[in-house]
C-alpha positions in Angstrom: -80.3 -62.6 -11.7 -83.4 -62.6 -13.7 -83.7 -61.3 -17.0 -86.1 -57.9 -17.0 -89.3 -58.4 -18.6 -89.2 -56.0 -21.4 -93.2 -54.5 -20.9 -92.3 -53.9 -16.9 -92.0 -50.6 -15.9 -89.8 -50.9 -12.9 -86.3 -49.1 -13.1 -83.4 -51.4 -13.4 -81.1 -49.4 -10.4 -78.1 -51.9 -11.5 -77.7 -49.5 -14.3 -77.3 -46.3 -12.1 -74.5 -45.3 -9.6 -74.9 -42.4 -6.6 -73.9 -39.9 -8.7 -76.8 -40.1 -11.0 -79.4 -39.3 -7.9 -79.5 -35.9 -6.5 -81.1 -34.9 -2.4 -84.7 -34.1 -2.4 -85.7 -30.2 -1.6 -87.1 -29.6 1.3 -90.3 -29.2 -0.3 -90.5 -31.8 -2.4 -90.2 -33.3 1.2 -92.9 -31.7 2.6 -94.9 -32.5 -0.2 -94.6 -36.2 0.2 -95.3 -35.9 3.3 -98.6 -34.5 2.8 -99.6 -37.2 -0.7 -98.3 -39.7 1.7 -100.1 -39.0 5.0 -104.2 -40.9 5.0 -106.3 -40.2 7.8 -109.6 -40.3 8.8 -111.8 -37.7 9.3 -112.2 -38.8 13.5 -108.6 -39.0 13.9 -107.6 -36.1 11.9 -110.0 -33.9 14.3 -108.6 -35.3 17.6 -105.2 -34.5 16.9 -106.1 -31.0 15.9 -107.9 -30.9 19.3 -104.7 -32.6 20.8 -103.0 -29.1 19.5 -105.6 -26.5 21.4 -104.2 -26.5 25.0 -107.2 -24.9 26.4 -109.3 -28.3 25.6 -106.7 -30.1 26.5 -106.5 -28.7 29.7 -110.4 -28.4 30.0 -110.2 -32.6 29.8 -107.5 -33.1 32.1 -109.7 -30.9 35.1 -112.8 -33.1 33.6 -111.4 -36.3 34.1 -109.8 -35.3 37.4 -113.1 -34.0 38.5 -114.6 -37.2 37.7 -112.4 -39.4 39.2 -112.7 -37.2 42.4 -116.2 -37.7 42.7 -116.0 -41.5 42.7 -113.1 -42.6 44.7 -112.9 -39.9 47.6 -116.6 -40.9 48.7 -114.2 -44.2 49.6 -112.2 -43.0 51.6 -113.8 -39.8 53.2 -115.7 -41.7 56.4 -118.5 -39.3 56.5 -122.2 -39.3 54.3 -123.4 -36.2 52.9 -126.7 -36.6 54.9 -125.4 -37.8 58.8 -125.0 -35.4 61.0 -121.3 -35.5 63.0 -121.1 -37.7 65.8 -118.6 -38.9 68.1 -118.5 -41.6 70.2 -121.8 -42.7 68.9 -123.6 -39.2 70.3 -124.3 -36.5 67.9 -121.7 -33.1 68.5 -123.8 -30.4 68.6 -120.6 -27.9 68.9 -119.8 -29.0 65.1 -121.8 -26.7 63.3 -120.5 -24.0 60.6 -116.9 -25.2 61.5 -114.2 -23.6 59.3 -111.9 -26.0 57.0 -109.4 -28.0 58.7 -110.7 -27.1 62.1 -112.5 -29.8 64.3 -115.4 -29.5 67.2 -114.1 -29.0 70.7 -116.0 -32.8 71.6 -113.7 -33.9 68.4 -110.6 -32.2 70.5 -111.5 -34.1 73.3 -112.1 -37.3 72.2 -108.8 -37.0 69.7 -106.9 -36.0 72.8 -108.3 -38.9 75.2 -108.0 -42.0 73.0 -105.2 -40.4 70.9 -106.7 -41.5 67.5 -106.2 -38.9 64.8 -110.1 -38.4 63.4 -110.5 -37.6 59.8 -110.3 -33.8 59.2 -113.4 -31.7 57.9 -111.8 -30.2 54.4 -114.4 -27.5 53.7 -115.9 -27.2 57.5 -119.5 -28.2 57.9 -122.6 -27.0 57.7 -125.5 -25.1 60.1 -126.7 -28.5 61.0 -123.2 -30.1 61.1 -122.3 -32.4 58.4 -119.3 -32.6 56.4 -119.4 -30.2 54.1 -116.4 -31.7 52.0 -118.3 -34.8 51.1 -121.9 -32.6 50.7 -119.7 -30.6 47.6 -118.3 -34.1 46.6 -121.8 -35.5 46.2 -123.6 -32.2 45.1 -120.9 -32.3 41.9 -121.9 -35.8 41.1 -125.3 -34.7 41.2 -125.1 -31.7 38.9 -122.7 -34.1 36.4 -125.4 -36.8 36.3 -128.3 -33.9 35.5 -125.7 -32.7 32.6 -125.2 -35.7 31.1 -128.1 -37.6 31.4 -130.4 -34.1 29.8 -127.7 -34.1 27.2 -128.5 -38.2 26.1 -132.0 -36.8 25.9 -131.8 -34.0 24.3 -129.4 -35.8 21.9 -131.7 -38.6 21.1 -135.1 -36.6 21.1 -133.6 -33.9 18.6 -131.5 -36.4 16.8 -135.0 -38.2 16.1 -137.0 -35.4 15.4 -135.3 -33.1 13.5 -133.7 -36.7 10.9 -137.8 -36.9 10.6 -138.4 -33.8 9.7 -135.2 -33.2 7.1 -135.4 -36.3 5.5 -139.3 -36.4 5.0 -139.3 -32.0 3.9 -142.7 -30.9 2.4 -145.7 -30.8 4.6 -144.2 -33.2 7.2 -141.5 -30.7 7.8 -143.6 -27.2 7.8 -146.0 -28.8 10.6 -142.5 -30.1 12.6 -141.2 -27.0 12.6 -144.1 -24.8 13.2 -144.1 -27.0 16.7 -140.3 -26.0 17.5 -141.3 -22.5 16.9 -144.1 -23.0 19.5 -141.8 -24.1 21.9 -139.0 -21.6 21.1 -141.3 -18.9 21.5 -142.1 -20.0 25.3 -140.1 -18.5 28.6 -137.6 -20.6 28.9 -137.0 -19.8 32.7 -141.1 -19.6 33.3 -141.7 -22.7 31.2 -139.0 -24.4 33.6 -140.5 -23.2 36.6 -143.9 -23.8 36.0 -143.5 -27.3 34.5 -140.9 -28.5 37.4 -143.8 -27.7 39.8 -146.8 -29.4 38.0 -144.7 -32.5 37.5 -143.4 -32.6 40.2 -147.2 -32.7 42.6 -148.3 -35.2 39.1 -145.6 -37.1 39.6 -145.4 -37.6 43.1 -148.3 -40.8 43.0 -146.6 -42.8 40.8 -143.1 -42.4 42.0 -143.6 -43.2 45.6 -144.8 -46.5 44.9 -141.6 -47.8 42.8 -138.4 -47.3 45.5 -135.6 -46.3 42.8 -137.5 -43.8 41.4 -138.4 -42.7 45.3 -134.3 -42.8 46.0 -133.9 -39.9 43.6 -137.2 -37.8 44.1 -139.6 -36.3 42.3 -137.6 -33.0 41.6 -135.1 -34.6 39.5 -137.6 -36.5 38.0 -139.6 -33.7 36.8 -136.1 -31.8 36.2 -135.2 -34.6 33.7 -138.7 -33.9 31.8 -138.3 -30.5 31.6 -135.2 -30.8 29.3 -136.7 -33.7 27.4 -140.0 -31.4 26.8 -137.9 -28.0 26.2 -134.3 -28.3 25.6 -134.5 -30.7 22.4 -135.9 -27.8 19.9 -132.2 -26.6 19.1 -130.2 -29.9 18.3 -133.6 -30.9 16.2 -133.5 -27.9 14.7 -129.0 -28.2 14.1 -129.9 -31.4 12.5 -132.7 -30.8 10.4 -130.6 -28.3 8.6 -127.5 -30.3 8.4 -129.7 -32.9 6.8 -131.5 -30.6 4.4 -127.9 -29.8 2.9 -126.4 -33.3 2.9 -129.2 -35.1 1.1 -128.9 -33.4 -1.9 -125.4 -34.6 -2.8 -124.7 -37.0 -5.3 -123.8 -40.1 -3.4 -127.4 -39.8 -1.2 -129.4 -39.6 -4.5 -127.7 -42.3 -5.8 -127.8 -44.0 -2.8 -132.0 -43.7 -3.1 -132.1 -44.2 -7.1 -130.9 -47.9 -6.6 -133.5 -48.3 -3.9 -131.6 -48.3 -0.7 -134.2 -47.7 2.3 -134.1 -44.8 3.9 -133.6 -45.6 7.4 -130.3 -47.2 6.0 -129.6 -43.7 3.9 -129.7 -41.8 7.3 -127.9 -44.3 9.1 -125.4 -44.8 6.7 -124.5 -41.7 4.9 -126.5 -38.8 5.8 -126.1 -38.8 10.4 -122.4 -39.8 10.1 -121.4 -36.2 7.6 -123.4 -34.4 10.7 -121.3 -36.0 13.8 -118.9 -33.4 14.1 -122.1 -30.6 14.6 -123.4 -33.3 16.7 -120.3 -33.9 19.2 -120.1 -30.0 19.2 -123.7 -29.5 20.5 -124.2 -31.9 23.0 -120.6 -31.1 24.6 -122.3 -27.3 25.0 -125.4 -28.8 25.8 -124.1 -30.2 29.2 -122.8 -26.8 30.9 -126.3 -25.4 30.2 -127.9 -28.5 31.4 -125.4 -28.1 34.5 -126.2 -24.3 35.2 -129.8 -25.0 34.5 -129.9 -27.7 37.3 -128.5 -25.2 39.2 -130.2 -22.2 39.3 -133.2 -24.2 39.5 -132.0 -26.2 42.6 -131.0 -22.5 43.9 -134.7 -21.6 43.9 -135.5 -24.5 46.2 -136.6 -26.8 43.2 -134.6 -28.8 42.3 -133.5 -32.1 43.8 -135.0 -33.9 47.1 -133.1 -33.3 50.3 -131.2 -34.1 51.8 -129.4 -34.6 48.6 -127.0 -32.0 47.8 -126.6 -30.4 44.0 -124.0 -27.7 43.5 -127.3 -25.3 43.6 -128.5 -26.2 46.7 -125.7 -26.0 48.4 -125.3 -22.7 47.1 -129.0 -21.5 48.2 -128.3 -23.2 51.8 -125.0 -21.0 51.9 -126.8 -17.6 51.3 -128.2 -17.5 54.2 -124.7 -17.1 56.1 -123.2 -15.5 53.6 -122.3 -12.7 55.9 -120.8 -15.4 58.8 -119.6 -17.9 56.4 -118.6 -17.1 52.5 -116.9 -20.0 52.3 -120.0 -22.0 52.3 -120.8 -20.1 49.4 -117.6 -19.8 47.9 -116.8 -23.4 47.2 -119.7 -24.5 45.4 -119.7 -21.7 43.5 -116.6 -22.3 42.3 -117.3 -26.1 41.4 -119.8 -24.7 39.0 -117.3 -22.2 37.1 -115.2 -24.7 36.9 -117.2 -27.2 35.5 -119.4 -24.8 33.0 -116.2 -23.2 31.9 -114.0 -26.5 31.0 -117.4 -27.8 29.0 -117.4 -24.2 27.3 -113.7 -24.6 26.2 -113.6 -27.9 25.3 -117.3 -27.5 23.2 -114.8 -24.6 21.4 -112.1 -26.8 20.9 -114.1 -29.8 19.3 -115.7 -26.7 17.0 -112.4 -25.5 16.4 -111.0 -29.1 15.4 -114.4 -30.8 13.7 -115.6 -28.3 12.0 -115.0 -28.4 8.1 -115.7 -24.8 7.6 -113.1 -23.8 10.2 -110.4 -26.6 9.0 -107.3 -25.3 7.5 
């Protein structure tokens, strides 16, 4: 064996027997634990979220909603805008059928051929289609409105309000006068008003290319709307999270040795803010989603025949007396949805939030 260098600090154990070593406490254990454990910031936060069961459980009825929404539309043999027919003629005795429950023609035919036809899950509607697959499409519909306002809200604000925090001074006064413009507008009138006007402007243009046709000018205009209105809050969220963090040490030094400043904000200025960022889009999309539909409940908001959760909702008033289910399953769809967003927006506060960290 070696000799041991005489400047090493390592402890020659040779020299030492069991007897000589005594157990750890339990908190010296526990204290290891903790000057041993290195994690980062992103995985530290998802296992406190991993710990709130009410986001967990608000992301397991999220992802089962979305998987829903794209593989039963497989297997369900009906479209959300045909009309039931059977035998290749339309059934005019399958209107405002209850669930489970199938047309006397559907009876008929079932009982004459002996083929099992697929059963109506939520009924159908006054001018008999399937009402299952109308929900199953009208979700998708709202989803894609929430998530797709939420991008543009998130990259409109994100843009606006980094502009107008890093820059300060005049720049900033003259940004944020034009939030406060907007902020001090009716929402709900603004909304109205500007889904109408765009939506007769709009009209021209979108006729002539045929993707923009397949989803109609309502949702067009409704994705304007929360590009022109719903962007003031994240710019101003950023703004002031950028007004805070460029101040530290490690930003001026980062802009003393000349690094740009598109680098600065890319770098080390929008990463500190992610955690306010995740937070405020996640709430964004439940407002975007009960926006869409309370809009689409007034009759403005998308084309039909295409079903939104709102729609669907406005169609089922009418029979609300005859038929509250029509009305009842929708309306449910959207509590779910607004109220899983809601709890899992407070669970990534709750876990990503430095001020709330423990």
């Amino acid at each position: 064996m070696p000799e041991k260098n005489p400047l090493s600090v390592q402890i020659d154990l040779s020299k030492f027997s069991s007897a000589d070593f005594e157990p750890a406490t339990d908190e010296e254990k526990a204290q290891q634990e903790v000057m041993g454990e290195s994690v980062t910031f992103f995985k530290d936060g998802c296992r406190r979220l991993m710990k709130n069961k009410l986001a967990v459980g608000s992301i397991v009825v999220l992802v089962l909603l979305l998987l829903s929404i794209i593989i039963i539309p497989f297997f369900v043999p009906y479209s959300y805008e045909d009309i039931i027919t059977v035998d290749g003629r339309r059934d005019k005795t399958a209107t405002n059928l209850a669930p489970f429950e199938w047309s006397d023609r559907e009876l008929q035919y079932m009982e004459e051929t002996g083929e099992q036809l697929f059963p109506h899950v939520m009924g159908t509607d006054s001018l008999g289609r399937d009402y299952f697959i109308r929900v199953i499409y009208g979700t998708r519909v709202s989803l894609a409105v929430g998530l797709v306002a939420s991008i543009m809200v998130l990259i409109i604000g994100l843009i606006y309000g980094s502009i107008s925090g890093w820059c300060g001074g005049t720049v900033d006064i003259i940004m944020m006068r034009i939030v406060d413009i907007i902020y001090s507008l009716p929402d709900t009138l603004m909304i109205i008003l500007l889904s109408v006007v765009l939506n007769e402007t709009l009209k021209p243009v979108i006729e002539k290319v045929p993707m923009l046709q397949s989803l109609g000018t309502n949702m067009i205009a409704l994705f304007m709307v929360f590009g022109l209105l719903y962007w003031v809050g994240m710019a101003r969220l950023v703004r002031g999270q950028i007004l805070t963090i460029k101040q530290n040490e490690y930003v001026l030094a980062a802009r003393t040795i000349g690094t740009p400043s598109g680098r600065i904000l890319r770098k080390h200025i929008l990463p500190n803010c992610l955690s306010v960022i995740i937070i405020s889009v996640a709430l964004q999309i439940p407002s975007a989603i009960f926006t869409e539909s309370y809009l689409s409940f007034l009759g403005i908001g998308v084309k039909v025949p295409m079903p939104s959760l709102g729609s669907l909702a406005n169609e089922a008033r009418a029979g609300i007396n005859s038929y509250p289910m029509k009305l009842v399953f929708p309306s449910l769809i959207i509590c779910l949805i607004v109220l899983a967003f809601n709890l899992l927006g407070d669970g990534l506060r709750d876990a990503f939030d430095p001020k709330l960290k423990r």
